[in-house]
TORTI-253970 format. One record per residue (C-alpha): residue in three letters; y, x, z. Coordinates in steps of 0.1 Angstrom, whole numbers, plus 5000, padded with zeros to 4 digits. Layout:
// residues N
ALAYXZ ...
This chain:
// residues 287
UNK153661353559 UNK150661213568 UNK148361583559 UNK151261733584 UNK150561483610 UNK146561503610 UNK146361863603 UNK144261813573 UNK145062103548 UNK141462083524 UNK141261763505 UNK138561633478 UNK138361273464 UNK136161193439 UNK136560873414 UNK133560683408 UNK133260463373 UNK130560233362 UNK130960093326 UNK134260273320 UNK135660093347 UNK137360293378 UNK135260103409 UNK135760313442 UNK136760663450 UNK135160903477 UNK137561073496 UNK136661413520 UNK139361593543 UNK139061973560 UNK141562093586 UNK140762443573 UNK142262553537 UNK139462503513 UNK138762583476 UNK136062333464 UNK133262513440 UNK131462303412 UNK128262253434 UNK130162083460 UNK132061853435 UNK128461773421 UNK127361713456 UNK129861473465 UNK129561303429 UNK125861193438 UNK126861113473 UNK129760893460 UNK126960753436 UNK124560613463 UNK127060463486 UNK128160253458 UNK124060193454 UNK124160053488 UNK127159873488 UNK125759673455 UNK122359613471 UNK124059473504 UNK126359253480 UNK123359183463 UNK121459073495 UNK124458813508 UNK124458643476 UNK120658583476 UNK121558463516 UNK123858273503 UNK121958093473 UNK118958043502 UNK121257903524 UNK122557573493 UNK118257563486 UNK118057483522 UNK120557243525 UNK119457043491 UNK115657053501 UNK117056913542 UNK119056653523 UNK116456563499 UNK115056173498 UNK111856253484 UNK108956473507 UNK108956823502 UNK106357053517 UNK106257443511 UNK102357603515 UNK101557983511 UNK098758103499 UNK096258043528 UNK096957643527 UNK099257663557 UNK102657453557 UNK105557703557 UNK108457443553 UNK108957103555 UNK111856893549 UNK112756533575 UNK112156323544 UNK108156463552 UNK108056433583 UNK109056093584 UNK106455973556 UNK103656173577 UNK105056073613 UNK104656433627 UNK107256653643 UNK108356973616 UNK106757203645 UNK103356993642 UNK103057003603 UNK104157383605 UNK100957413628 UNK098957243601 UNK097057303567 UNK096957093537 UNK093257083547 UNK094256903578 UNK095756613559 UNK093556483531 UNK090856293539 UNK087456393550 UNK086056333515 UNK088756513496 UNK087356883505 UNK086156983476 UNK088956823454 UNK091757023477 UNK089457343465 UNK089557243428 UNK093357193429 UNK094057523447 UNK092157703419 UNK094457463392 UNK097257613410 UNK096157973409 UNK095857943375 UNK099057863370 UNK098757503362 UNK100857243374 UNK099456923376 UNK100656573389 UNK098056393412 UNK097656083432 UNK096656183472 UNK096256023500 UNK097556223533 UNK096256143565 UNK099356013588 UNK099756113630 UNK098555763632 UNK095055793616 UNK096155583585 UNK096855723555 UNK099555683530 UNK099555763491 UNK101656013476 UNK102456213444 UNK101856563439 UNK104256673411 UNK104057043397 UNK105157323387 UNK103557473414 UNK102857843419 UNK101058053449 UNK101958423452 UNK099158633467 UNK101058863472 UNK104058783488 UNK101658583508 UNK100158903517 UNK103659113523 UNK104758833544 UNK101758813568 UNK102359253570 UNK105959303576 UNK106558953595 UNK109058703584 UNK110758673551 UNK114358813568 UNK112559063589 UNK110559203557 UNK113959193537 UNK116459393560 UNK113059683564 UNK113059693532 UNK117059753524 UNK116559953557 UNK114260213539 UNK115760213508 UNK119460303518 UNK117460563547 UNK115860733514 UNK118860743499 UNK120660883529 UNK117361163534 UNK117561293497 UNK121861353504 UNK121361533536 UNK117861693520 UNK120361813489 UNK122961933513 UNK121262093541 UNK123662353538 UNK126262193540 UNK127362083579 UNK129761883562 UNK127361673546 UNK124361633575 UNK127361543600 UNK128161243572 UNK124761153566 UNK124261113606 UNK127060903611 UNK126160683583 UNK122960633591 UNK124560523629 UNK126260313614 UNK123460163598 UNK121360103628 UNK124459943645 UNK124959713616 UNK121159583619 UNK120859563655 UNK124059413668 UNK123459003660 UNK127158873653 UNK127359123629 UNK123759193616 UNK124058803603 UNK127258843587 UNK126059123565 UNK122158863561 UNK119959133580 UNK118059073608 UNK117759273642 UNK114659533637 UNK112159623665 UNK111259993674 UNK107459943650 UNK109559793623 UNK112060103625 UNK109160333623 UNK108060223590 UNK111560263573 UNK111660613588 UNK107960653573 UNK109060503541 UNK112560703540 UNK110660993546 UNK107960973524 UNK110760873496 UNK112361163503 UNK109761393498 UNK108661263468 UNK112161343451 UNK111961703465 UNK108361743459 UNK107461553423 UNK109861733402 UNK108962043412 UNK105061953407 UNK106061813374 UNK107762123361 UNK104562353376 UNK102162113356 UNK104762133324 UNK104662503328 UNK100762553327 UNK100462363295 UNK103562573278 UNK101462893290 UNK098462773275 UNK096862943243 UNK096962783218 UNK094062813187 UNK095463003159 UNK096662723129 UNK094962773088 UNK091562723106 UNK088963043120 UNK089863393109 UNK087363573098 UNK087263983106 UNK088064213081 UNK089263923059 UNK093163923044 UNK093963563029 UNK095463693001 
């Protein structure tokens, strides 16, 4: 009933199972009568197999949201002073609990360095202790922080503590932590939408569903209400420009380093090889 009321007379659905375990299925309708050959079966198995990709990886992004979110909470709630420093020294978090022991606003100590705080005198020992830390070492110290008041008040430095260059270095390229996550879940589901519509160019089946989902995607990351539901952030038009750059670049690479590989593979199969028994000497019959 429903075929006769949409007019759909060409029907594919493909199952998808990870594990041995049915998980989604992929369904595609024609209003025109249609026999389905093997290549577009395989087609739709791959495309099947990357939106499930996607789905997993956004799954996988709400869940790390949503374990950030219960971190945030603990460290607000926290008695004890916490403070959060990247790699250049400079406070990137701060719980009440610190600002009350230093007497500065959280905007002030986010405007700050550790170099800021210690005394005059302790230079050199900050220096020593930043190379401790870089080394992976996680010592517990007695300091004494300089307070908005001048005076200064003794605290604990307890380890582990690690610095990451490089996220430190990501961070200060792509902007903040959210904005660097949803570009980068932005480029990789882009990639994965180029190579389907690259593998199907053919097929106007297949561009017109890669186009709409990759709408759908830039609706999803710039509307807000629902951008935060799914934890992305809102992109602007330079961040946009380097998941196209990235998609694209991915996208050629899966066109372009097989086929280099196989050219390379079949150079070395052409090559002569020496004859095996050792040099042949003319006129000479092992016998």
């Amino acid at each position: 009933w429903v075929y006769e009321q949409t007019g759909l007379t060409g029907v594919i659905c493909l199952p998808l199972h990870k594990s041995g375990r049915f998980v989604a299925a992929l369904a595609v309708h024609q209003r025109t009568p249609r026999l389905w050959s093997s290549g577009d079966v395989e087609l739709m198995t791959t495309v099947v197999a990357r939106c499930w990709e996607s789905v997993q990886r956004v799954h996988a992004v709400a869940a790390v949201r949503e374990g950030e979110e219960r971190y945030r909470l603990i460290v607000e709630r926290a008695g004890d002073a916490i403070f959060v420093i990247d790699a250049d020294l400079r406070y990137v978090e701060v719980n009440p609990a610190g600002c009350a022991l230093l007497g500065f606003s959280r905007e002030e100590l986010l405007a700050r360095t550790a170099a800021d705080l210690v005394r005059p005198g302790d230079g050199e020992r900050l220096a020593e202790l930043v190379a401790r830390l870089r080394a992976g070492e996680g010592p517990t110290e007695v300091w004494e922080l300089v307070r908005a008041d001048g005076s200064t008040v003794p605290v604990e430095l307890a380890g582990p503590t690690t610095v990451d260059a490089f996220e430190a270095a990501t961070g200060r390229l792509t902007g903040p932590r959210g904005r660097a996550e949803t570009m980068g879940l932005a480029a990789l589901i882009t990639t994965q939408l180029g190579q389907t519509a690259w593998m199907g160019r053919r097929s106007p089946l297949v561009l017109a569903t890669t186009a709409g989902s990759l709408a759908v995607l830039v609706a999803i990351v710039q509307t807000p209400g629902v951008s935060h539901f799914f934890g992305c952030t809102p992109l602007d038009p330079f961040a946009w420009g380097a998941v196209l750059a990235s998609a694209a670049v991915g996208t050629a690479g899966a066109e372009v380093v097989p086929a280099l590989v196989g050219r390379l593979r079949g150079r070395s199969a052409r090559r002569p090889r020496p004859p095996s028994g050792g040099p042949r000497v003319p006129g000479h019959l092992p016998g």
